[in-house]
Backbone as CSV, one residue per row, in Angstrom:
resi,resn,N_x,N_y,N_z,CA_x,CA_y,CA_z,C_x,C_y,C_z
1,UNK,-7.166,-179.239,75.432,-6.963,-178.644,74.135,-6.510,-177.190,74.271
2,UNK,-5.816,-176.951,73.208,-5.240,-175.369,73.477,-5.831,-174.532,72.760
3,UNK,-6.034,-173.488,73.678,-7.006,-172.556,72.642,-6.618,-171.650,71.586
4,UNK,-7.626,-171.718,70.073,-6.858,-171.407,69.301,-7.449,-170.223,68.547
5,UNK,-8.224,-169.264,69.143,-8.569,-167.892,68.683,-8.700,-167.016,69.865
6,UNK,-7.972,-165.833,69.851,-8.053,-164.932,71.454,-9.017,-164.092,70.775
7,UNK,-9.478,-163.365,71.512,-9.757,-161.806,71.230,-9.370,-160.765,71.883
8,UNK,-9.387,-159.530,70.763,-7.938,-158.364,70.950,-7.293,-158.470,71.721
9,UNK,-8.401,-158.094,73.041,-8.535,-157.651,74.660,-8.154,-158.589,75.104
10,UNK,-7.709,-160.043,74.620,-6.973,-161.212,75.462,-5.317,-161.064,75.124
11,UNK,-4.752,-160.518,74.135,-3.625,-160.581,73.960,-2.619,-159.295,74.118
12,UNK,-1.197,-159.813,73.755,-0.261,-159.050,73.897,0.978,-159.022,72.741
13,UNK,1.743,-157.941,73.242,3.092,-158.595,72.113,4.080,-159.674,72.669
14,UNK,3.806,-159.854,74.011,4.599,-160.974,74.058,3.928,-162.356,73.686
15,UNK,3.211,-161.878,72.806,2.244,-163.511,72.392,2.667,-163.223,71.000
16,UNK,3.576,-162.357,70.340,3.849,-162.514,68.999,3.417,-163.533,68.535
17,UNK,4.931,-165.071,68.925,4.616,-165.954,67.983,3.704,-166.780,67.734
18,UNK,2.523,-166.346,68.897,1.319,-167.089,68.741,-0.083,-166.404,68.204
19,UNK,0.169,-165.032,68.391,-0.757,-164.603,67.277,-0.464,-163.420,66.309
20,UNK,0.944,-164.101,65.472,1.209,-163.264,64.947,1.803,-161.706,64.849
21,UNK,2.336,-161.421,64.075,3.308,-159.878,64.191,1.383,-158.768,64.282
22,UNK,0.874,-159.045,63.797,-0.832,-157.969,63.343,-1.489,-158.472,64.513
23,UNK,-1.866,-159.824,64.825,-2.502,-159.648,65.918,-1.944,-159.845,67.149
24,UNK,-0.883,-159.674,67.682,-0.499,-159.004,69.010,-0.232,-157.471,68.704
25,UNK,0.185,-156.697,67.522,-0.112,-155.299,67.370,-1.591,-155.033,67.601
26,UNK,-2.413,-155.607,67.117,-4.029,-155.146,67.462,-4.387,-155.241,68.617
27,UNK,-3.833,-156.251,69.746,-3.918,-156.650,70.992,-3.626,-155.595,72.250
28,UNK,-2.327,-155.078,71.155,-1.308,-154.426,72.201,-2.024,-152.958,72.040
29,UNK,-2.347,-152.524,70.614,-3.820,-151.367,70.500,-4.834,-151.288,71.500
30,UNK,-5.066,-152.376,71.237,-6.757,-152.210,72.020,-6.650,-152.548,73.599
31,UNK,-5.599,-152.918,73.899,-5.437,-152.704,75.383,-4.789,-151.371,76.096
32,UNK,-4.408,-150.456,74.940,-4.097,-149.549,75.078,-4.797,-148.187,75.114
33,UNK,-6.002,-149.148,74.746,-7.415,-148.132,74.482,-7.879,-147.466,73.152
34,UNK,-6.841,-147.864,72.306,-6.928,-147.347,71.024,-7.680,-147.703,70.399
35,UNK,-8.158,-146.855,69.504,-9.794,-147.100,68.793,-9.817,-148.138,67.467
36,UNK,-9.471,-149.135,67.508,-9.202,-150.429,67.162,-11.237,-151.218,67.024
37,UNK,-11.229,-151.395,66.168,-12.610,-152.316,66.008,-12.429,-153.445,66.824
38,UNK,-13.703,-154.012,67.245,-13.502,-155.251,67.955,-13.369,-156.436,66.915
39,UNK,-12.485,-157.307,67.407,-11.999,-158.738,66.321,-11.383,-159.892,67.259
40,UNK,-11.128,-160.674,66.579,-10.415,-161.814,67.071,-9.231,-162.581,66.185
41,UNK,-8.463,-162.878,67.042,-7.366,-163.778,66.000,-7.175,-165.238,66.295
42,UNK,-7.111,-165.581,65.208,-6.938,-166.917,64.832,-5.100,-166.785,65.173
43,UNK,-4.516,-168.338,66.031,-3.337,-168.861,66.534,-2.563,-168.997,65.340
44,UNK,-1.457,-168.703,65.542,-0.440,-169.316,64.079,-0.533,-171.150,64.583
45,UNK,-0.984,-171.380,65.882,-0.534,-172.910,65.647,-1.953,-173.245,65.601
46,UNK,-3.044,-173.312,65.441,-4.474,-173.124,64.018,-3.987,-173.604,63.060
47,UNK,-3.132,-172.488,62.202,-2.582,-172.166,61.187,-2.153,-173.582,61.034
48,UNK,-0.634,-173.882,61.440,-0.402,-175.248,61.026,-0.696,-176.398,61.418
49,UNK,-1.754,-176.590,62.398,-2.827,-177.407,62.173,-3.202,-177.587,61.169
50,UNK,-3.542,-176.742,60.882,-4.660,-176.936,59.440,-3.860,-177.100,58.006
51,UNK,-2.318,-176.570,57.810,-1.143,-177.088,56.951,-1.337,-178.506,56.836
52,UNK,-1.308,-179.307,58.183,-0.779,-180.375,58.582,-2.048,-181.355,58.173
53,UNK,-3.216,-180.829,58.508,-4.413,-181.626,57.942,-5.182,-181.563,56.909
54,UNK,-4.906,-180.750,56.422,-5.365,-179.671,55.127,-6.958,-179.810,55.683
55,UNK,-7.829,-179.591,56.731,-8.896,-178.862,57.239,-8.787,-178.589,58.755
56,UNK,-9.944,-178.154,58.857,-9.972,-177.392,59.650,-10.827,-178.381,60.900
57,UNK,-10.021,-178.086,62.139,-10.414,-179.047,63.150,-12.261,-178.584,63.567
58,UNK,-11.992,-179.831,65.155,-13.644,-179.539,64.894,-13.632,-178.324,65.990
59,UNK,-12.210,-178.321,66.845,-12.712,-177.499,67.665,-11.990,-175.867,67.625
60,UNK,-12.104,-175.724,66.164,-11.606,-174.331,65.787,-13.015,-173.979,65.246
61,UNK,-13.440,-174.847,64.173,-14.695,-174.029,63.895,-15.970,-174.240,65.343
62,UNK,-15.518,-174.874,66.009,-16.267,-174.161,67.316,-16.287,-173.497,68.114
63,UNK,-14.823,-173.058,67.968,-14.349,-171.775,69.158,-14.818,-170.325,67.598
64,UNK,-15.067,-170.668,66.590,-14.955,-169.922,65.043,-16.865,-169.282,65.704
65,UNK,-17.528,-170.096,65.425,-18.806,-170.179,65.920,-19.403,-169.205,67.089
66,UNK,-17.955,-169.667,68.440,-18.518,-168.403,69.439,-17.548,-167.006,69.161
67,UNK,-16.849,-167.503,68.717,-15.971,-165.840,68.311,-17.120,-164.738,67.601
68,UNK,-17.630,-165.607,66.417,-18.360,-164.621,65.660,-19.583,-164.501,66.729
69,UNK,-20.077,-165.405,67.093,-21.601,-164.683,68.069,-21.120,-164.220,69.269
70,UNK,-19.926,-163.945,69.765,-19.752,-162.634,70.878,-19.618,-161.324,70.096
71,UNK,-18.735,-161.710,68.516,-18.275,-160.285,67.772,-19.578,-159.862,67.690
72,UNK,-21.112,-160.649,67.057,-22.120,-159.936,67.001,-22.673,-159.656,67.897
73,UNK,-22.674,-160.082,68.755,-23.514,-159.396,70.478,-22.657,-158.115,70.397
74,UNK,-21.725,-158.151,70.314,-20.959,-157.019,70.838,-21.031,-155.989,69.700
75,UNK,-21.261,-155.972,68.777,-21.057,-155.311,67.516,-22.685,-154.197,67.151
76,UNK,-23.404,-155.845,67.383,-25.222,-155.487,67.354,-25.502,-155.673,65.627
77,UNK,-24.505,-156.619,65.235,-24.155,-157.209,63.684,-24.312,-158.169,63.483
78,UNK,-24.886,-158.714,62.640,-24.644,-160.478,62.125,-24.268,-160.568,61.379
79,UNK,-22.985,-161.607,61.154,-22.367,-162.273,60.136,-23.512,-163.117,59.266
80,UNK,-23.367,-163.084,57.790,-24.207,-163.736,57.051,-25.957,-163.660,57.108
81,UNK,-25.853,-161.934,57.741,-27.278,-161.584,57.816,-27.592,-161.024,56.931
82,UNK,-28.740,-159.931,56.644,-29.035,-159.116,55.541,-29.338,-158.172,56.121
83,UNK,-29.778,-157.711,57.184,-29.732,-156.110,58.025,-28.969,-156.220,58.753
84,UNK,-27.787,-154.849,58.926,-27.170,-154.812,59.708,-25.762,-155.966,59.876
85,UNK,-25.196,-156.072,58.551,-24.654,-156.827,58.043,-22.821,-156.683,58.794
86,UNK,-22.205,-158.040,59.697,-20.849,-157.477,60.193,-20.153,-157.822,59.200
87,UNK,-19.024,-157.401,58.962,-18.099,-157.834,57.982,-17.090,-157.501,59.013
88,UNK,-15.871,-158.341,58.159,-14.763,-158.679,58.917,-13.424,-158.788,57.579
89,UNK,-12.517,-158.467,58.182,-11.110,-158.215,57.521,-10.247,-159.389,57.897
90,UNK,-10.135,-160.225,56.694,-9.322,-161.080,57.314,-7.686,-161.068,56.359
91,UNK,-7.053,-161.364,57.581,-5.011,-160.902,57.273,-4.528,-161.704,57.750
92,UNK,-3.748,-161.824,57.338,-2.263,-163.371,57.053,-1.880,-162.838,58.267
93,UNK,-0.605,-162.804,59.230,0.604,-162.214,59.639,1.501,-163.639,60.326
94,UNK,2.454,-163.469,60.667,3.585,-164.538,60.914,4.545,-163.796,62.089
95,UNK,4.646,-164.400,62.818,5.694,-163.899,63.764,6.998,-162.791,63.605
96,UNK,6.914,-162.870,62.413,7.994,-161.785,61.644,7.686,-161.695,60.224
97,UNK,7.385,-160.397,59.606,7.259,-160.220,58.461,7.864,-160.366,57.558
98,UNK,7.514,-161.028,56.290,8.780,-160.899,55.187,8.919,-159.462,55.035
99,UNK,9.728,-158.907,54.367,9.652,-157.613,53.720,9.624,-158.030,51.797
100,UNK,8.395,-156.864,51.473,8.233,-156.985,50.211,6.697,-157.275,50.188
């Protein structure tokens, strides 16, 4: 199976069309040392997976599962906690932006 969420520190811009125009810019940040929050991106081919099935496979929300419990080890945050609460920004991007 191909894996279908990196984090930052795994990617690049030559992975554009696979994670997007934002997350190979965040990739290409945070390997650069730039003070970039820690995150992860979801694959554009995720993406149309999930077009194609209209849900979501089983082994995205399980790679979904350890993404968020490394983001909180690493963060010292829990998603869907009540102290110390992580929140997360979530953004579209596509291998090339529309303009507009």
């Amino acid at each position: 199976m191909t894996k279908q969420i990196y984090d930052f520190s795994e990617g690049n811009m030559k992975m554009r069309d696979l994670l997007g125009g934002k997350g190979a810019g965040l990739a290409e940040m945070t390997n650069m040392d730039l003070p970039v929050p820690h995150g992860f991106t979801i694959t554009t081919e995720a993406c149309h997976d999930y077009q194609r099935r209209q849900e979501l496979s089983e082994q995205l929300l399980a790679e979904l599962d350890q993404s968020l419990s490394a983001l909180s080890r690493l963060t010292g945050k829990q998603f869907n906690g009540s102290d110390h609460l992580l929140l997360l920004s979530v953004r579209s991007g596509a291998a090339i932006s529309m303009p507009g």
